[in-house]
C-alpha positions as CSV (number, residue, x, y, z in Angstrom):
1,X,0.0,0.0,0.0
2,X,1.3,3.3,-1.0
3,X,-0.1,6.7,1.4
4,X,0.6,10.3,0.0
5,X,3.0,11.4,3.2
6,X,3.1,15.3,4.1
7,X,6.2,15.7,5.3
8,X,8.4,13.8,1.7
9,X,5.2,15.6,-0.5
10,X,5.3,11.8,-2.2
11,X,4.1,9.0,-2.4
12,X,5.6,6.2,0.0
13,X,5.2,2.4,0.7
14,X,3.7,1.7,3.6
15,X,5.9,-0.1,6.2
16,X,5.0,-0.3,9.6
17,X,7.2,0.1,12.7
18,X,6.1,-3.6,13.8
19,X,5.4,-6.0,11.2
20,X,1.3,-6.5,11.0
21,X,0.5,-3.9,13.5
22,X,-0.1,0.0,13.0
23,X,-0.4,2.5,15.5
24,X,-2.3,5.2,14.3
25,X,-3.2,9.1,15.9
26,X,-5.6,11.6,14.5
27,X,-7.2,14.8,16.0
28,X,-10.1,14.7,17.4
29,X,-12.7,17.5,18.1
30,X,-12.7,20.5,21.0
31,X,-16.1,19.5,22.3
32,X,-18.1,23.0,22.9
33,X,-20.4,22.3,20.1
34,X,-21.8,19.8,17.5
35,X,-19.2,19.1,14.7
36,X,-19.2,20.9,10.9
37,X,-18.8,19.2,8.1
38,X,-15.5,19.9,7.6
39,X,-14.7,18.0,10.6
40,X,-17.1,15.1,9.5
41,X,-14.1,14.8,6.3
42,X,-11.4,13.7,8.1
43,X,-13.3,11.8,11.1
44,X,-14.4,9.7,7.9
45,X,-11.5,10.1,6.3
46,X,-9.3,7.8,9.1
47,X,-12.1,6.0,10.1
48,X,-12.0,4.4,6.3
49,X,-8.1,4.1,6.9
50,X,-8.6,2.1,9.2
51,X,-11.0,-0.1,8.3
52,X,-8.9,-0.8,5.2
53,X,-5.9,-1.8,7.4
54,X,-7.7,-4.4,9.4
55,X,-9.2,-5.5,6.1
56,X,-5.8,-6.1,5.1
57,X,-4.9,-7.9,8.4
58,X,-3.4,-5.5,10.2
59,X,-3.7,-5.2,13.8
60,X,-4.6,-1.0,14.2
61,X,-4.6,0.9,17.7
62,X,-6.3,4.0,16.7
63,X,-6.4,6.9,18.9
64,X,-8.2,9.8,18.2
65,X,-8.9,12.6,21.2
66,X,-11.4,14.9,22.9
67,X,-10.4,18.2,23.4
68,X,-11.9,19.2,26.5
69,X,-9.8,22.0,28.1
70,X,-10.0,24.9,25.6
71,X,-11.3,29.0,25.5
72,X,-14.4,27.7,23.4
73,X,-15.2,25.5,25.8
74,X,-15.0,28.0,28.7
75,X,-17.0,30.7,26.5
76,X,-19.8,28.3,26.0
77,X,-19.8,27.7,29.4
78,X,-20.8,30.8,30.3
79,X,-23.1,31.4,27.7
80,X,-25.1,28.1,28.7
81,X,-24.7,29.1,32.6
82,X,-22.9,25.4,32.8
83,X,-19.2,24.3,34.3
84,X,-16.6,23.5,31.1
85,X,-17.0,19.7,32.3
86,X,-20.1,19.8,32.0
87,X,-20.0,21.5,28.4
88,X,-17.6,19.0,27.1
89,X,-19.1,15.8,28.7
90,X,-22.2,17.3,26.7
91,X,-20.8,17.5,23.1
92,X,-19.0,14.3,23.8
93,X,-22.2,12.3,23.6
94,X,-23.0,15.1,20.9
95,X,-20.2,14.1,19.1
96,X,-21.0,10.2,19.5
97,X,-24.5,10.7,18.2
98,X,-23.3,12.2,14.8
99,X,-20.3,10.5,14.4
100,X,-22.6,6.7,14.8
101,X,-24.6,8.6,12.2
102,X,-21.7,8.6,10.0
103,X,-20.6,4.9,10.7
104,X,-17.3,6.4,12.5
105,X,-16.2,3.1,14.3
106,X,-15.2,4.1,18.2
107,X,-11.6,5.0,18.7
108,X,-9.7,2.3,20.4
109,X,-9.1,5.2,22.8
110,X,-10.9,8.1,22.9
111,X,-8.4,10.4,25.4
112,X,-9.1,13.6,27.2
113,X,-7.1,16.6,28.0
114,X,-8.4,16.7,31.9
115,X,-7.1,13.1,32.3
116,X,-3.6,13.7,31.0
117,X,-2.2,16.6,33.0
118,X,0.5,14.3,34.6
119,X,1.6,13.3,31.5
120,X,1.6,17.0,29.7
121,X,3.3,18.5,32.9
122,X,5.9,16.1,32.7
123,X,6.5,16.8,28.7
124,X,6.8,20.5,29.7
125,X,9.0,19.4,32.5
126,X,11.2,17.8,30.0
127,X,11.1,20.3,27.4
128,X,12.6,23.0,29.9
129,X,15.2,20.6,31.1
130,X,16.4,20.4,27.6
131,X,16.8,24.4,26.8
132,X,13.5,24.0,24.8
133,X,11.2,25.6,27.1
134,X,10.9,28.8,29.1
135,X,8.7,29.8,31.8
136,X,7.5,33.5,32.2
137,X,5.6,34.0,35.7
138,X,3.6,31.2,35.1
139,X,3.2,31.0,31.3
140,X,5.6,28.7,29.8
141,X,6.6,28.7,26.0
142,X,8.5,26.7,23.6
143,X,11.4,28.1,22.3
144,X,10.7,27.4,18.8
145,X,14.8,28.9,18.2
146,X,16.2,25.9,19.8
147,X,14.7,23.4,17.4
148,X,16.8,23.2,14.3
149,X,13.9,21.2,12.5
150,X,11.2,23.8,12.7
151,X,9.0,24.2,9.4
152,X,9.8,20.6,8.1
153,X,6.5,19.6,7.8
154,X,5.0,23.0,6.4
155,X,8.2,23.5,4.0
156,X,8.7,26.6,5.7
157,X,12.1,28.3,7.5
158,X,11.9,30.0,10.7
159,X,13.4,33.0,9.0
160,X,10.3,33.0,6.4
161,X,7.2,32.3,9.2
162,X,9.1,35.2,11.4
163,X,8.4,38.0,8.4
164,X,5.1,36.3,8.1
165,X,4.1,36.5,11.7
166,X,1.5,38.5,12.7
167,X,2.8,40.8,15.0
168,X,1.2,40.7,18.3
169,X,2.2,42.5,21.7
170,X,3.5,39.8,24.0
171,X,6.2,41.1,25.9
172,X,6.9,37.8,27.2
173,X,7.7,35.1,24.1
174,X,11.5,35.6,23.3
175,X,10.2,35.1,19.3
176,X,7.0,35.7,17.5
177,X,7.0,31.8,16.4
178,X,7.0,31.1,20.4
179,X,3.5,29.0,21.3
180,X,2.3,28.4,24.7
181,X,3.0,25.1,26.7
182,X,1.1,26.0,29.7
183,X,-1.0,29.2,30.2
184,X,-1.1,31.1,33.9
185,X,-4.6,30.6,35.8
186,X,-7.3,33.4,34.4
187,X,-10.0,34.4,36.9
188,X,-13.0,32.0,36.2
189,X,-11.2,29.5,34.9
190,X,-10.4,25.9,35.4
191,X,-6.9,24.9,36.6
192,X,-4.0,22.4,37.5
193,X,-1.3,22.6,39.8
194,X,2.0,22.6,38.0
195,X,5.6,23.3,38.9
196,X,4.9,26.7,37.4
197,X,2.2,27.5,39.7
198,X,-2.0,27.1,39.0
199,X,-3.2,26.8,35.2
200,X,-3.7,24.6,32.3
201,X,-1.8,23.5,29.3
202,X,-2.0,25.4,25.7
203,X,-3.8,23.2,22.8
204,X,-0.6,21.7,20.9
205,X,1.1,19.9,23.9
206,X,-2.0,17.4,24.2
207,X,-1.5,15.4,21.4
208,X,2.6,15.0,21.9
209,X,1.3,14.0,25.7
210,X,-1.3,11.7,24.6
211,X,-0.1,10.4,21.6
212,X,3.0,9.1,23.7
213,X,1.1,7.7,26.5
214,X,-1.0,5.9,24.2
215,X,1.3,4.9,21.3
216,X,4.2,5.4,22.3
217,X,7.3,7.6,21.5
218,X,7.5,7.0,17.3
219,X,4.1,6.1,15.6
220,X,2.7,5.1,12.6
221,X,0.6,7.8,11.3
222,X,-0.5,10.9,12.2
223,X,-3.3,12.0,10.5
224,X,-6.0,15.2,10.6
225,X,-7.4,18.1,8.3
226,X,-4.5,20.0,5.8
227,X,-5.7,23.5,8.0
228,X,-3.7,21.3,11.1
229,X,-0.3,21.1,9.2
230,X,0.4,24.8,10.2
231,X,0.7,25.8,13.5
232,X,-0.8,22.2,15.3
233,X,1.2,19.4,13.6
234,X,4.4,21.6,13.5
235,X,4.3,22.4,16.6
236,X,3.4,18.7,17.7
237,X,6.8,17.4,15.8
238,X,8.6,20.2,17.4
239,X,7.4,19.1,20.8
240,X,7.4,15.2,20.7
241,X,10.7,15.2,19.0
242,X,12.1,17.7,21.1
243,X,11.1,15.6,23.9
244,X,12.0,12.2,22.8
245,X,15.1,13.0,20.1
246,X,12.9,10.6,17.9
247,X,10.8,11.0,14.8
248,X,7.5,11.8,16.2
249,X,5.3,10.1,12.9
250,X,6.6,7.9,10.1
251,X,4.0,8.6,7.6
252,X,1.6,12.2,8.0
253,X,-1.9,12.1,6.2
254,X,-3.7,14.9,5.4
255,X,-7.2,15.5,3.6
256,X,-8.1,18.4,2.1
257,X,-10.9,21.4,2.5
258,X,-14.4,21.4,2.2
259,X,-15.8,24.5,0.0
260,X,-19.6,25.3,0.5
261,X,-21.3,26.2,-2.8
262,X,-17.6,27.2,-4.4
263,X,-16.9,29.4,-1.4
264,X,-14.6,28.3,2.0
265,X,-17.1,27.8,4.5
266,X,-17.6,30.6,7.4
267,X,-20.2,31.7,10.0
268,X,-19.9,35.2,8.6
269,X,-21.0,34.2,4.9
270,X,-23.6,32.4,6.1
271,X,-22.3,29.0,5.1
272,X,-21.7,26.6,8.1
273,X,-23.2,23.7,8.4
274,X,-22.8,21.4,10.8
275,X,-23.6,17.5,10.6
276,X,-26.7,18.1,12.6
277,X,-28.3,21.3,10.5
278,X,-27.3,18.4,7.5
279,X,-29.1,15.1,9.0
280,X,-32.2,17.3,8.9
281,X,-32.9,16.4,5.5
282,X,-30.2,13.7,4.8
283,X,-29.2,10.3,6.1
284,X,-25.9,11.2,7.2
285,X,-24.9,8.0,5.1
286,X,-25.1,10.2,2.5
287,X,-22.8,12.2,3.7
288,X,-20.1,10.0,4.0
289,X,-20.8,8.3,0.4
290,X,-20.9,11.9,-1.0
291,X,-16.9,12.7,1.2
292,X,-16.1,9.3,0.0
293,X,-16.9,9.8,-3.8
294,X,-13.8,12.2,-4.3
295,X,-10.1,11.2,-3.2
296,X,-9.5,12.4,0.2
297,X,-6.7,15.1,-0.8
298,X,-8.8,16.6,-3.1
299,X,-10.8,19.7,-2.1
300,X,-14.8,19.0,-2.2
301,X,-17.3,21.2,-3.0
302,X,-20.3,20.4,-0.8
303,X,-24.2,21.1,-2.1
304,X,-27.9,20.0,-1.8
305,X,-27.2,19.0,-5.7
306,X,-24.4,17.4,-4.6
307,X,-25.6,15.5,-1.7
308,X,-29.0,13.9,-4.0
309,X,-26.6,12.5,-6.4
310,X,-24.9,10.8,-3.7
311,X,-27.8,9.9,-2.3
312,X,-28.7,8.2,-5.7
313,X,-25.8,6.4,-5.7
314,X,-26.3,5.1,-1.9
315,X,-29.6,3.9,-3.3
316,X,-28.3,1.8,-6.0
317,X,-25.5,-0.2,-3.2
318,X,-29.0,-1.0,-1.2
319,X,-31.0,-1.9,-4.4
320,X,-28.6,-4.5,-5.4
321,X,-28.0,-5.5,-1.3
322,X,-31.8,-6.1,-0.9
323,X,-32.0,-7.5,-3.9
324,X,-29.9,-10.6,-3.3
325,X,-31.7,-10.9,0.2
326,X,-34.9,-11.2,-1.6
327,X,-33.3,-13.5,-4.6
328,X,-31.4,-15.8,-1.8
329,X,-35.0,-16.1,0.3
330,X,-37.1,-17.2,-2.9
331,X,-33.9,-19.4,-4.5
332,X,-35.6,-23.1,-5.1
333,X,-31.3,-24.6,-6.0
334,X,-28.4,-24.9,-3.6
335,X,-25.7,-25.8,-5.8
336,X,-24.3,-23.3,-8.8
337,X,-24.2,-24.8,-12.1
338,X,-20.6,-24.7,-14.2
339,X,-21.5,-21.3,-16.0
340,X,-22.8,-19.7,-12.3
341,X,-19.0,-21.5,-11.2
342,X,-17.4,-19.6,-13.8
343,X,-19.2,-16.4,-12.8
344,X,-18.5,-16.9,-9.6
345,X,-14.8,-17.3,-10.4
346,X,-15.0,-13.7,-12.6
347,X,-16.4,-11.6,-9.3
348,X,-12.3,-11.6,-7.7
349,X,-11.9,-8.7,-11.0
350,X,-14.0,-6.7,-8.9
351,X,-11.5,-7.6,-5.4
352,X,-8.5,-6.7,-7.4
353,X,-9.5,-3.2,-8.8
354,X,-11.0,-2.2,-5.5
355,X,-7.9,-3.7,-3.6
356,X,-6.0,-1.7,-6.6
357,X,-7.7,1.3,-6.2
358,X,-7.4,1.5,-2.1
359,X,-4.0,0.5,-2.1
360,X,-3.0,3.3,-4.4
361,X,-3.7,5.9,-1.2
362,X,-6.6,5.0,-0.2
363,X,-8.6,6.1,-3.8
364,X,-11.9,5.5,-2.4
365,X,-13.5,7.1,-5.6
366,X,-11.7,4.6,-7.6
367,X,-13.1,1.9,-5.4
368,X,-17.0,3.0,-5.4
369,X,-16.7,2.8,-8.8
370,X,-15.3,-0.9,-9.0
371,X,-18.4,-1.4,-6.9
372,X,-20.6,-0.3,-9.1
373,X,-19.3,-2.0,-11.8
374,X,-20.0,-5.5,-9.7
375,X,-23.0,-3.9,-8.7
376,X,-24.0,-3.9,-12.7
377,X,-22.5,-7.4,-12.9
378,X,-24.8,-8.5,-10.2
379,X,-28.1,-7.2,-11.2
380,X,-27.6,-8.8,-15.0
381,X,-26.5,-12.3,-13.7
382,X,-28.6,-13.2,-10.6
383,X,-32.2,-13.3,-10.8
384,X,-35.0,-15.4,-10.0
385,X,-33.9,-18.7,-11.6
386,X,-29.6,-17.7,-9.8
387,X,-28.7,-20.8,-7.1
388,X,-28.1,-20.1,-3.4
389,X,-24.7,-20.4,-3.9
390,X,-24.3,-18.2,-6.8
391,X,-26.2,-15.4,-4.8
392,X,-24.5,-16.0,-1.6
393,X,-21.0,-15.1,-3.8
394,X,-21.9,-12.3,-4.7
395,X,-23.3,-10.8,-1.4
396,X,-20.4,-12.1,0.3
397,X,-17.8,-9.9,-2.0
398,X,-20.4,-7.0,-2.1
399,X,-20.5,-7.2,1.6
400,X,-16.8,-7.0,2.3
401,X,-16.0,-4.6,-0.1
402,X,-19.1,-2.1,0.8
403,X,-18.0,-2.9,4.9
404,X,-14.3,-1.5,3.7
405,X,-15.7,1.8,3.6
406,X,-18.6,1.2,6.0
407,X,-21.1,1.9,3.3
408,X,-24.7,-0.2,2.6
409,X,-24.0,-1.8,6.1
410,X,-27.8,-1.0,7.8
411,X,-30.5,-3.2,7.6
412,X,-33.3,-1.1,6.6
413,X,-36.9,-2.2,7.9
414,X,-39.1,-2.3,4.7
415,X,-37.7,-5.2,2.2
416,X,-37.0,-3.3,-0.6
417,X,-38.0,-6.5,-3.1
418,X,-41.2,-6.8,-1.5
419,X,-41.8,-2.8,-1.9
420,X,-41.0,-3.0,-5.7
421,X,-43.6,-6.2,-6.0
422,X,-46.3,-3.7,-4.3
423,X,-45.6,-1.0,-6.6
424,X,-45.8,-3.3,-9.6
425,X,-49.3,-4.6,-8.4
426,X,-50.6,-1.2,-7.8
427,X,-49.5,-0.3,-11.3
428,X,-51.3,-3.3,-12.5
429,X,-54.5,-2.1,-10.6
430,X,-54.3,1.2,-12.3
431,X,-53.5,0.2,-15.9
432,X,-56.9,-2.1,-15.6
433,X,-58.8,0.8,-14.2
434,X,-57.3,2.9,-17.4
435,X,-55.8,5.3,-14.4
436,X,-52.9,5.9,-17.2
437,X,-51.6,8.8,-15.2
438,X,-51.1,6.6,-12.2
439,X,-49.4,3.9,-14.2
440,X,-47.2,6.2,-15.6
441,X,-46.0,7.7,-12.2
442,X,-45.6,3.9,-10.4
443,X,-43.6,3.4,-13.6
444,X,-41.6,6.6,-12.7
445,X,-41.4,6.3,-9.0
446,X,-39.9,2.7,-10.0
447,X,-37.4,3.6,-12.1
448,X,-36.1,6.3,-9.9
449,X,-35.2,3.6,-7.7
450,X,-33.2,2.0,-10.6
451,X,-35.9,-0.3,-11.4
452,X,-37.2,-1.1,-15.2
453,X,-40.2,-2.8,-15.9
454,X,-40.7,-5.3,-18.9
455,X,-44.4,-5.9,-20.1
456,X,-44.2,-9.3,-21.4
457,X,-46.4,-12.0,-22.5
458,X,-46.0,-14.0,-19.0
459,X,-46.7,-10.4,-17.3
460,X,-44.7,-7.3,-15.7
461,X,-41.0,-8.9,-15.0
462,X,-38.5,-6.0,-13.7
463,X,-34.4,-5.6,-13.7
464,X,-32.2,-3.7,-12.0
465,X,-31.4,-0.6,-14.5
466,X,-27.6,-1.1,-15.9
């Protein structure tokens, strides 16, 4: 498997630290509201990562955190009249209810800022020890000088992000580039006891403290939205590697932006959405067939237009799924004959391009579409006379490969089949009352599900539309 790696800007063959085992790290949210879509992308995103590794026998320990010390969290709490805990334990189910919405398989851990604090302290402690950190009556800072690696990941020099920095009065930070470690206690805040008196830590040391306890001091991958490669996943490699004198991440994955109607989504234009506003009028598997559709480092451009064509093409994966449920039910012969074994044999094409496709980083539009094309194969070679074993073949490979990227995996409550046979009979009830204009809309209704109807001689037979 190759993965497009940030930090080489190429393409690289996946090796893992330990052979069959991958230790993986992405960000998680800062829980003070329900997610946007742009964080659904690469919650998604890793979530299909990962499935594909264990698909491919690897052994994954994924980690992705809660951010639940923050200034948004503290500003909603006074705007709700409820303590930060309280706030964050709140959006954490929030975040739960979306993200099992979106088929986002639970983290093996799911770590919080308030339960580290030992851990971070003791990065900061280490940091300082090693000329990396400075304390400044209570606020303590990484010396961003001191790291001769600085800008790797973002391709940029210190020189360059100095005469880009904004400039800001802080009397205290010893450079511009300077980022806090741990912040000095604020009136009406929460706070830890540290060697540098009451307060809590600044956002970028979590991960480094986290990912560490966790994973360990080198990982896997490191993955999370491109807007994270500048300041967060710099600052994380300057921090863990300062710390350790290892390479923090062997492999960094990034996906790319989500545009809203061809402009960058904002609360001031009017444009943000969050996964809740969306699963108002979607099934949030839509969502993640629509994010899925497109390679992940490509930038997306999100629309209701856009989101009904996905939804179309979500529709066809359960057509053809409740399709062989009805076939398999109503199938009268077990064994397959020697053209259904020959059949059977031709369905690994369909493996191969979507192993092809994944395994070329993770090309999940290149992999919907080799399911569609066994999706077509499916609905021209099983039907009502196809053998139980012939049927089960294909659900079997349509199964795996639609599980891969957690896709077609609910089972809905109406049997589509049966709901297609009662449309078909109502249509037959009209056409003998001459209600034409009924007929004609069944007909319609039908074949917007990807349904065809044939009037034959033996009476209405239907297909699945190629």
């Amino acid at each position: 498997m190759k993965l497009y790696n940030t930090i080489t800007q190429q393409k690289e063959t996946f090796i893992p630290i330990e052979a069959g085992k991958v230790r993986m790290y992405s960000c998680g949210p800062t829980v003070y509201n329900y997610f946007h879509i742009g964080n659904a992308r690469p919650f998604i995103v890793f979530d299909v990562l990962r499935r594909f590794l264990e698909y491919s026998g690897y052994e994954v320990t994924f980690i992705q955190n809660f951010t639940d010390v923050d200034d948004k969290i503290i500003n909603r709490s006074h705007e709700e009249g409820i303590s930060p805990q309280e706030v964050s334990e709140k959006y954490i189910q929030e975040y739960f209810t979306d993200a099992d919405a979106l088929g986002i398989k639970r983290a093996n851990v799911h770590p919080k800022v308030s339960e580290h604090m030992t851990e971070i302290i003791d990065m900061i402690k280490t940091l300082e020890e090693k000329g990396l950190a400075y304390n400044v009556d209570g606020n303590v800072y990484y010396h961003v000088d001191n790291f001769k690696d600085y800008g790797k990941l973002s391709k940029q020099s210190i020189d360059d992000l100095k005469s880009g920095a904004r400039v800001v009065i802080n009397d205290e930070k010893q450079s511009p580039l300077d980022f806090a470690l741990w912040k000095k206690k604020k009136e009406g805040e929460p706070f830890w006891e540290s060697p540098w008196g009451q307060g809590r830590p600044g956002w970028h040391i979590e991960c480094s403290a986290m990912s560490k306890k966790h994973l360990g001091e080198t990982i896997d991958i490191h993955g999370g939205g491109q807007d994270l490669i500048f300041p967060h996943h710099e600052n994380e490699i300057a921090q863990s590697e300062g710390a350790c004198g290892k390479p923090f991440a062997n492999y960094w994955v990034h996906n790319g932006y989500i545009n809203i109607n061809n402009e960058k989504m904002s609360k001031s234009k009017g444009n943000f959405f969050t996964v809740r506003d969306i699963a108002k009028s979607f099934d949030l598997e839509v969502v993640r067939m629509f994010l899925l559709m497109a390679h992940y480092r490509s930038p997306v451009n999100f629309s209701e237009e856009l989101l009904q064509q996905a939804s179309t093409a979500l529709d066809r994966f359960y057509t053809a799924k409740y399709q062989m449920a009805f076939l398999l039910t109503n199938a009268t012969t077990n064994e397959a004959s020697k053209e259904e074994e020959t059949w059977i044999t031709s369905l690994e094409a369909y493996n191969t391009a979507f192993m092809t496709a994944m395994e070329d980083d993770i090309n999940t539009a290149d992999a919907i579409a080799s399911i569609f094309e066994l999706v077509r194969d499916l609905n021209s070679n099983l039907d009502q006379n196809s053998s139980k074993e012939a049927i089960m073949a294909g659900q079997k490979l349509f199964a795996e490969l639609t599980g891969v990227l957690g896709l077609a995996v609910k089972d809905k409550e109406t049997n589509l089949a049966s709901e297609i046979e009662d449309l078909i009979a109502q249509r037959q009830a009209a056409r003998k009352a001459k209600d034409f204009k009924k007929s004609d809309e069944i007909r319609d209704e039908l074949l917007a599900k990807g349904i065809v109807l044939e009037d034959t001689r033996e009476g209405v037979k239907w297909k699945r539309a190629q």
